[in-house]
N, C-alpha and C positions, 0 to 999 in steps of 0.2 A: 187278282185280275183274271177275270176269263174271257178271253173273244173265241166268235164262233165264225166258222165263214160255211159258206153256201158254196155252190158248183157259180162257176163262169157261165153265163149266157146272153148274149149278144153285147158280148164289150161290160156287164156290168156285174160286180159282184157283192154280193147280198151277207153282210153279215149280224153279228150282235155281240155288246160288249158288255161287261160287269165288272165295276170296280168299284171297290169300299176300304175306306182310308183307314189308319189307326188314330184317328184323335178323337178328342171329347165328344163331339159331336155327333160321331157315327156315320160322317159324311161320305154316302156312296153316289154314284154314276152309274145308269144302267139305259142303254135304249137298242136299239138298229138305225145298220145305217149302208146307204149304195156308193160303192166306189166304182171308178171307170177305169178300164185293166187297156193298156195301151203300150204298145211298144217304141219307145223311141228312137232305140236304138244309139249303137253307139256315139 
């Protein structure tokens, strides 16, 4: 599995992931994607 992540900017951060299974199939996952970086505190 490989994720990549991007810099923070404005609350959102910008990455991309790759993952490839061992079975028959050869079945991997692979895209980008935005998460919201938030503090909630304790």
């Amino acid at each position: 599995m490989q994720l990549r992540f991007g810099e923070i900017k404005g609350g959102q951060l910008q990455g991309e992931i790759y993952m490839a299974l061992p079975d028959e199939h050869q079945s991997f996952v692979a895209g980008t994607f935005k998460a919201e970086v938030r503090d909630d505190g304790p």
